[in-house]
MARSE-654346 format. One line per field, with one value per residue (C-alpha): residue number from 1; z, y, x. Coordinates in nm, 2 decimals. Example, Ala and Ser with C-alpha at 12.3 -4.5 7.8 and 13.67 -1.06 7.14 Angstrom:
REM residues 2
vexke = [1,2] $
zz = [0.78,0.71] $
yy = [-0.45,-0.11] $
xx = [1.23,1.37] $
//
This chain:
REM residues 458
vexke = [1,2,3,4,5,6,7,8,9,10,11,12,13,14,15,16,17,18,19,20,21,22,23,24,25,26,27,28,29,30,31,32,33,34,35,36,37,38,39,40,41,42,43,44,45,46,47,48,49,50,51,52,53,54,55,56,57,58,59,60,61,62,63,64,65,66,67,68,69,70,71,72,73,74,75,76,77,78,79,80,81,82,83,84,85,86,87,88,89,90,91,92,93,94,95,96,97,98,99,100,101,102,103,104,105,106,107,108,109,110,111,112,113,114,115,116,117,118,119,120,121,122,123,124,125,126,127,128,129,130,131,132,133,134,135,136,137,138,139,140,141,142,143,144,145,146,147,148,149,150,151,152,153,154,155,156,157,158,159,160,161,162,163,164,165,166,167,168,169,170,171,172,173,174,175,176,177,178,179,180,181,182,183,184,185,186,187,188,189,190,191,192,193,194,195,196,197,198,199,200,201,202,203,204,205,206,207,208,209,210,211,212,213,214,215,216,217,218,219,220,221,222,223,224,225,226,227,228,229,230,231,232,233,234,235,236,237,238,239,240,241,242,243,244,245,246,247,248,249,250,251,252,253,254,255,256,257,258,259,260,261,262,263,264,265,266,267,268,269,270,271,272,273,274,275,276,277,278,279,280,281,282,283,284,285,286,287,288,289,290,291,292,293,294,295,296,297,298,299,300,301,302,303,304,305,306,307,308,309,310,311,312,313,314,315,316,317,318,319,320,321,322,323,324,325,326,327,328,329,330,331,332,333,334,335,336,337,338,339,340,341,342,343,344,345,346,347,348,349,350,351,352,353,354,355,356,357,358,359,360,361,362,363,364,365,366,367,368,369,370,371,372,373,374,375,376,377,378,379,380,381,382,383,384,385,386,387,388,389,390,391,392,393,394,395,396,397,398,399,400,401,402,403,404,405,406,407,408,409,410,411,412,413,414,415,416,417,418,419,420,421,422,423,424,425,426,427,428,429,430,431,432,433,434,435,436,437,438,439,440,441,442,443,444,445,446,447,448,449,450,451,452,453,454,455,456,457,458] $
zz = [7.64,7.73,7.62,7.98,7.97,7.61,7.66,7.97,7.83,7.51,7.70,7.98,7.80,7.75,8.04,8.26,7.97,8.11,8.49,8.50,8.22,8.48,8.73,8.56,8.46,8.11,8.07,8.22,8.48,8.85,9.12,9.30,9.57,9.92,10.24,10.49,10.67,10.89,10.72,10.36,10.29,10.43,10.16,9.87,9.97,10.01,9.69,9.52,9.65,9.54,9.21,9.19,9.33,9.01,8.83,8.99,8.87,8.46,8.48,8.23,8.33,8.62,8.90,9.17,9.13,8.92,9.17,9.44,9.30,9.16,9.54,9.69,9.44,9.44,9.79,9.84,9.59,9.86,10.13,10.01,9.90,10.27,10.44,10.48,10.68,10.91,11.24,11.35,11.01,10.76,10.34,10.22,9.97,10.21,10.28,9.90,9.68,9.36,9.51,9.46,9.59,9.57,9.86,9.74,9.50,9.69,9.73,10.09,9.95,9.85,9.95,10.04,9.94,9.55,9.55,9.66,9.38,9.13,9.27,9.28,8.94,8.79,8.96,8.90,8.53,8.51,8.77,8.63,8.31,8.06,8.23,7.95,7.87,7.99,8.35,8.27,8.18,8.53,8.62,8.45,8.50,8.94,8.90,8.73,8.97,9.28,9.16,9.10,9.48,9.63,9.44,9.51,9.69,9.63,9.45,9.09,9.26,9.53,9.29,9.02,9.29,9.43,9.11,9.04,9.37,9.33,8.94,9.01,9.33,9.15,8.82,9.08,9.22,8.86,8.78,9.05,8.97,8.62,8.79,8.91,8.53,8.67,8.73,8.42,8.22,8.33,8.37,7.96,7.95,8.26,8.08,7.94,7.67,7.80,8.13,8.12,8.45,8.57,8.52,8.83,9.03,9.19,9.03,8.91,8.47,8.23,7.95,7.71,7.67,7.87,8.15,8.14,8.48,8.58,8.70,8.69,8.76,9.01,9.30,9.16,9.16,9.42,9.80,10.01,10.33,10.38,10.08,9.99,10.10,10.46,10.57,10.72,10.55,10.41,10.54,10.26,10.15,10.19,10.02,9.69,9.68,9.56,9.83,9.95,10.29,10.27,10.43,10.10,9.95,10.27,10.21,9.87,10.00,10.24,9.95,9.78,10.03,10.14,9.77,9.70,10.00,9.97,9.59,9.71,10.09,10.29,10.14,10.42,10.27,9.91,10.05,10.22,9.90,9.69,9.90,9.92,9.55,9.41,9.12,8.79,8.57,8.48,8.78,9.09,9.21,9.29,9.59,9.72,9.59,9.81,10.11,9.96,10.01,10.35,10.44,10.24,10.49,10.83,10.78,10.76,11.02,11.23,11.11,10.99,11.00,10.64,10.83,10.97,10.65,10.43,10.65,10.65,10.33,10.29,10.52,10.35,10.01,10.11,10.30,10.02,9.75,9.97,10.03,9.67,9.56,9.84,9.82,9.41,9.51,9.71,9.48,9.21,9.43,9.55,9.21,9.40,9.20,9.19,9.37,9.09,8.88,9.15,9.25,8.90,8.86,9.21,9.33,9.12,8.71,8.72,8.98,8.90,9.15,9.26,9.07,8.78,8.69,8.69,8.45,8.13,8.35,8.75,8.84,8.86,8.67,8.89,9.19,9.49,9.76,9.97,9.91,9.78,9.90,10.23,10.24,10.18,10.39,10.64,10.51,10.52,10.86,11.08,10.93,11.02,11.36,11.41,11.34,11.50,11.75,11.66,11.83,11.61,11.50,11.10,10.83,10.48,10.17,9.93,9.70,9.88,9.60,9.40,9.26,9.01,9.31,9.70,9.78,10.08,10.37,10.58,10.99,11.18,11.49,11.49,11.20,11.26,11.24,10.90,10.78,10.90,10.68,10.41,10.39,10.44,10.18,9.91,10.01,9.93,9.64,9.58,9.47,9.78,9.98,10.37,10.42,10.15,10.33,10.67,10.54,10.35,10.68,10.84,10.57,10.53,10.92,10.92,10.66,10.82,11.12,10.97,10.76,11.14,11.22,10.95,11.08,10.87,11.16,11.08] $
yy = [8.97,9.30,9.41,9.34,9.00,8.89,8.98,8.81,8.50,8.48,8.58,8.33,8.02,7.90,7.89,7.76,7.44,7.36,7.40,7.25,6.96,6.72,6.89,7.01,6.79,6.94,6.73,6.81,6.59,6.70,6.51,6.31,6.47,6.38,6.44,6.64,6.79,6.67,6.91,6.81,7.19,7.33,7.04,7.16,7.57,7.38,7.25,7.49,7.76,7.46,7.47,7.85,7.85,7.69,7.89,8.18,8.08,8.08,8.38,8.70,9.01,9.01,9.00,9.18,9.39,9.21,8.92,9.11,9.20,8.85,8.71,9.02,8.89,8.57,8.55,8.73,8.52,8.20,8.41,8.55,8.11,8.04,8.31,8.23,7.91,8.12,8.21,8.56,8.70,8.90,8.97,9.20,9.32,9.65,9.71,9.79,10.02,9.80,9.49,9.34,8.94,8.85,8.58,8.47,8.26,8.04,7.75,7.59,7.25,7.39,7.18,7.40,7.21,7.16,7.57,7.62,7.44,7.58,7.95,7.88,7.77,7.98,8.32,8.16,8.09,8.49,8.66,8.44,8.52,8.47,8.16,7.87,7.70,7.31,7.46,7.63,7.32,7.20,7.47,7.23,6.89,7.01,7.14,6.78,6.57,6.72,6.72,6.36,6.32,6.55,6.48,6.12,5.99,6.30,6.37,6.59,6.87,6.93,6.91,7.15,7.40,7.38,7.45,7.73,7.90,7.88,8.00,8.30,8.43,8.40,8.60,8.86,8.91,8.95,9.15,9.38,9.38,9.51,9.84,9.95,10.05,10.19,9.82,9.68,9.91,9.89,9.50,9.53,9.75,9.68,9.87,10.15,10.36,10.66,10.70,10.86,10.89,11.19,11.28,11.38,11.27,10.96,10.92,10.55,10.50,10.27,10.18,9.98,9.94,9.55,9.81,10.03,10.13,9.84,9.93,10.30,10.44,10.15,10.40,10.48,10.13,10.00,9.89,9.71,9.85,10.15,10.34,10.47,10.82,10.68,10.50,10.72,10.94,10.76,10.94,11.07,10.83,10.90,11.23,11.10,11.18,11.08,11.19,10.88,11.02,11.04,10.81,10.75,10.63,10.40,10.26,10.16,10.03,9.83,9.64,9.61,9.44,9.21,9.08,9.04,8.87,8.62,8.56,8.48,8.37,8.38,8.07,8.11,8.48,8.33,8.06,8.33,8.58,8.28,8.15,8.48,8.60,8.48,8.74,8.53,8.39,8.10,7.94,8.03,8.20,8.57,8.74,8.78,8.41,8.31,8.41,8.19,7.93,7.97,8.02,7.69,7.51,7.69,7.57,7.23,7.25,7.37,7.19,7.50,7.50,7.62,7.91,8.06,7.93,8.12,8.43,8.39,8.39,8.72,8.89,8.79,8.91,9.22,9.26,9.24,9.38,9.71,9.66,9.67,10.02,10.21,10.08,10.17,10.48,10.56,10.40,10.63,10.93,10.91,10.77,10.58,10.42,10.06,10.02,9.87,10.13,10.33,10.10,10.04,10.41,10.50,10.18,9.87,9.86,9.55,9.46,9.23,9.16,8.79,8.81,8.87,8.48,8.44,8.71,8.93,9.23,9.31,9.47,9.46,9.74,9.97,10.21,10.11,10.27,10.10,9.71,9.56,9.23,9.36,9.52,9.20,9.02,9.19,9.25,8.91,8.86,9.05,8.86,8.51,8.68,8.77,8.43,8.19,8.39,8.51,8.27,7.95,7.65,7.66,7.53,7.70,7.41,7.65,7.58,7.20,6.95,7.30,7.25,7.53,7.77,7.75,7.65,7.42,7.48,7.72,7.70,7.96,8.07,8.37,8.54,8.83,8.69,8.52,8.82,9.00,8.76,8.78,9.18,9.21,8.91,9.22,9.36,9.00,8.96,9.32,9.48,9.69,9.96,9.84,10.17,10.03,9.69,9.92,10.12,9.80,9.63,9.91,10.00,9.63,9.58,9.93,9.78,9.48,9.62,9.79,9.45,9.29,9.52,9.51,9.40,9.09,9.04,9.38] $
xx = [14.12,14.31,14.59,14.76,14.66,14.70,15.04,15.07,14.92,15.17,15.46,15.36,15.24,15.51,15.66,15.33,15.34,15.70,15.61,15.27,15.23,15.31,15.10,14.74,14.48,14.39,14.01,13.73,13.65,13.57,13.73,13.43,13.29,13.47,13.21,13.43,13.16,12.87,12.66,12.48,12.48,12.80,12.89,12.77,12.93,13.26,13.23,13.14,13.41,13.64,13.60,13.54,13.94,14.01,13.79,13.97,14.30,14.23,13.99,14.16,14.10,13.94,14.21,14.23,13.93,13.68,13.71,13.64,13.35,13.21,13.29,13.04,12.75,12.82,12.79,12.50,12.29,12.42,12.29,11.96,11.90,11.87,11.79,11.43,11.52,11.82,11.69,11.78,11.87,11.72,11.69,11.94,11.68,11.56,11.92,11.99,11.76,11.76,11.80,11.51,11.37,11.00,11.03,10.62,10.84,10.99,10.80,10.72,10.88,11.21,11.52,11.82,12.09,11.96,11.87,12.24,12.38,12.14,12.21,12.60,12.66,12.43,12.52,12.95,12.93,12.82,13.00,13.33,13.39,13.67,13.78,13.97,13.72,13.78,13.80,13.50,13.30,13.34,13.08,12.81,12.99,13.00,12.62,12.47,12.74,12.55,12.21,12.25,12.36,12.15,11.84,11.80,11.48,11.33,11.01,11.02,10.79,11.05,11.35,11.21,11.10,11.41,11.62,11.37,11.38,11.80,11.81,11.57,11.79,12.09,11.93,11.79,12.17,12.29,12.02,12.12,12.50,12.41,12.20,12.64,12.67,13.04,13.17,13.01,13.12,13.51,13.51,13.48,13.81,14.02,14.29,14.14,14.37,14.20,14.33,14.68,14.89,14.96,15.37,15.50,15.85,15.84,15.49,15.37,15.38,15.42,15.62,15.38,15.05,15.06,15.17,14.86,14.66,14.49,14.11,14.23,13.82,13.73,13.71,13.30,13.25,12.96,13.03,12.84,12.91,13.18,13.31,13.63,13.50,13.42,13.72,13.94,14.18,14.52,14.84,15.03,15.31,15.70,15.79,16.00,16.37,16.64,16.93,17.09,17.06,16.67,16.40,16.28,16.61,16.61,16.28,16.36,16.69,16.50,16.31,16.61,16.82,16.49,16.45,16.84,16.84,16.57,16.69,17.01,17.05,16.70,16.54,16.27,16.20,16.15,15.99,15.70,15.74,15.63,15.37,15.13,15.24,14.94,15.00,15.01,14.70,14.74,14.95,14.79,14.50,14.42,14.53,14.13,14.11,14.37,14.11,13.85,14.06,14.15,13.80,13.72,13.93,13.83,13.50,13.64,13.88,13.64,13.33,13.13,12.70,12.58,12.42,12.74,12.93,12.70,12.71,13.10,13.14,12.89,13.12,13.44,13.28,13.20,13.53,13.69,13.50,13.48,13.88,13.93,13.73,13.93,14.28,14.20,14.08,14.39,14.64,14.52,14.53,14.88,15.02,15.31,15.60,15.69,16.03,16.21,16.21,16.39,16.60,16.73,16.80,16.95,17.08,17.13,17.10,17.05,16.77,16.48,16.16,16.14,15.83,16.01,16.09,15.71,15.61,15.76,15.77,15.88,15.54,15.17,15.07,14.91,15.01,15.24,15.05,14.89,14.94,14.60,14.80,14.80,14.47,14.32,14.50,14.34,14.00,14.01,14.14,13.94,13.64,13.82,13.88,13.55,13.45,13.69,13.86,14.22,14.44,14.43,14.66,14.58,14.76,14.78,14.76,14.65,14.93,14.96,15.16,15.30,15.61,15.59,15.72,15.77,15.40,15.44,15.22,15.30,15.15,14.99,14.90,14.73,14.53,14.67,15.02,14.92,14.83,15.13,15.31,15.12,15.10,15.52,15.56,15.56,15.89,16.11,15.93,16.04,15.71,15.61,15.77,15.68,15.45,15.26,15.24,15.16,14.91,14.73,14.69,14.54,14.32,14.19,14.12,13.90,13.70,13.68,13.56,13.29,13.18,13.20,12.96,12.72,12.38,12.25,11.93,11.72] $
//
């Protein structure tokens, strides 16, 4: 465990055994699977994206980046599964040099459904790592629950080929992940005591090692469709001052009034802070997570195919796996600061974030600018929108039941609105200057756009 989160865990422990005693089930026991598709397979991705949520919630270390990351491979293992049977669309394995699938192994008998489940929670337990380990036993509890239902009637040839056709695409996806020596090497050292922040005025530092840069090097990591060098070139942020009269000083006013005013008046502003925070191990899940989720209920809202589920999904990995190396790669360029440690200098002593309550310091620890909230709000949203259309009548229950923090649902009717909301959630919560939140959104739809465009039938 890192230094950042070791020292989140002990500070935080406490605290999440007070909120959530009542609330978490500490065994090990899966809820029983509840059909809420028509499809067998769309079935067994639900599922499975389920309990990765939760998996997603008690993972160390890995937020925001490693996630990203595990959602990209993940995904494509799901993809690469079925894609022999899906009409119209074609291997990734000539799309990527060291990708590679030897389809002559697949047997002709092979039942999709029982490959899925093999390939998810084989290529999960990897790609999800340092997870507590009674949520992690739910890996193998989910994997023997729905081999039991999905293997019934069916003859041991089938079943074994099946398994074997799911386990060997899901080693052949982690196989590949392990040829980006840049991502495996910094998911070991999230922190790393080598990288020092530049010193510079308004610049981004930290003031203990649980505040060290967070993924500082993540920029060389590997994308799967535009790179932080192809998206188009961020506009510098705000010049730093500190003359009252400035437009810097007013952004950071901004955030300041927003936060004091959602902490003490706007309960509907808390309300959305809390909501899209999805900032603290232990007590919710990630902010690419969050995404996950949504998508998890879209396809039941709107009674997703496997095919276009699994090709969803893809998209939404990649989105936000490629959202994550250039908003790094930007953050660590510009070297913005937090706005709490300005405002507490230049405009009120005694300011605290509304994130604050949640964790033993006010910040994430890395860069301000732009908003990896934002940009994978985004990311996430152009995908939905290329799927479902953009005008929509969806209601969030991520955090459904929550009483830990304001979690209630929250409605929609666009997905761009949603993730409007979600994006500009960082300024009352008091983490995020708005041209971070501005910049994120643009960045993340860009990407999105080019992930939309990506050509899965060549």
């Amino acid at each position: 465990m890192t230094f950042y989160f070791r020292a989140l865990f002990l500070v935080f422990i406490s605290t999440i055994t007070l909120y959530s005693c009542s609330n978490e089930q500490l065994d090990v026991a899966v809820e029983p699977t509840t059909p809420v598709v028509n499809n067998e397979i769309t079935q067994v991705i639900l599922d499975w994206n389920k309990l990765w949520c939760e998996l997603d919630r008690y993972a160390t270390g890995m937020r925001p980046n490693a996630t990203t990351r595990a959602l990209a491979y993940i995904h494509l293992a799901a993809f690469e599964v079925c894609v022999e049977d899906m009409v119209s669309y074609t291997s990734n394995k000539d799309r990527y040099a060291e990708l590679e699938i030897d389809f002559t192994q697949r047997q002709p008998n092979v039942n999709v459904a029982i490959a899925l489940n093999a390939c998810y929670a084989t290529a999960i337990d990897h790609f999800m790592y340092n997870v507590r380990p009674d949520i992690d036993a739910k890996i193998a509890i989910l994997r023997q629950q729905k081999e039991a239902e999905l293997t019934q009637g069916l003859s041991t040839d089938v079943v074994l080929n099946s398994q074997d056709w799911g386990n060997y695409i899901a080693q052949q996806i982690i196989a590949y992940s392990q040829t980006d020596t840049e991502a495996e090497t910094q998911i070991l050292s999230p922190q790393p005591t080598s990288y020092e922040p530049p010193v510079g005025a308004g610049y981004w530092t930290y003031s203990h090692d649980a505040e060290r840069g967070l993924f500082p090097y993540w920029s060389s990591v590997r994308t799967f469709v535009i790179s932080s060098t192809e998206t188009s070139t961020v506009p510098p942020p705000l010049t730093y001052s500190e003359d009252a009269t400035s437009n810097y000083y007013a952004a950071m006013e901004e955030v300041y009034t927003a936060s004091e005013a959602a902490r003490t008046t706007d309960t509907e502003a808390l309300w959305i802070a809390e909501f899209w925070s999805n900032d603290v191990e232990g007590l919710m899940m990630s902010p690419p997570g969050r995404q996950i989720s949504i998508a998890n209920q879209l396809i039941q809202q709107y009674n997703v195919d496997h095919e276009s589920a699994l090709i969803l999904f893809l998209k939404l990995g990649f989105s936000l796996n490629d959202a994550a190396v250039s908003t790094w790669a930007d953050k660590y360029e510009y070297m913005v600061m937090r706005p709490s440690v300005y405002i507490q200098e230049h405009i009120d002593p005694n300011f605290q974030t509304n994130l604050y309550p949640f964790i033993s310091w006010p910040n994430p620890t890395f860069p301000s600018y732009p908003s990896g909230h934002s940009t994978f709000a985004s990311a996430a949203a152009g995908i939905f929108m290329h799927h479902f259309g953009n005008n929509i009548n969806f209601t969030d229950r991520s955090h459904e039941g929550r009483t830990e923090f304001l979690g209630a649902p929250r409605t929609y009717t666009t997905f761009a609105q949603m993730a409007e909301e979600n994006g500009y959630s960082r300024l009352p919560l008091g983490v995020h200057l708005r041209m971070d939140c501005t910049e994120g959104l643009r960045l993340g739809y860009e990407i999105s756009d080019a992930v939309n465009n990506f050509d899965l039938s060549q």
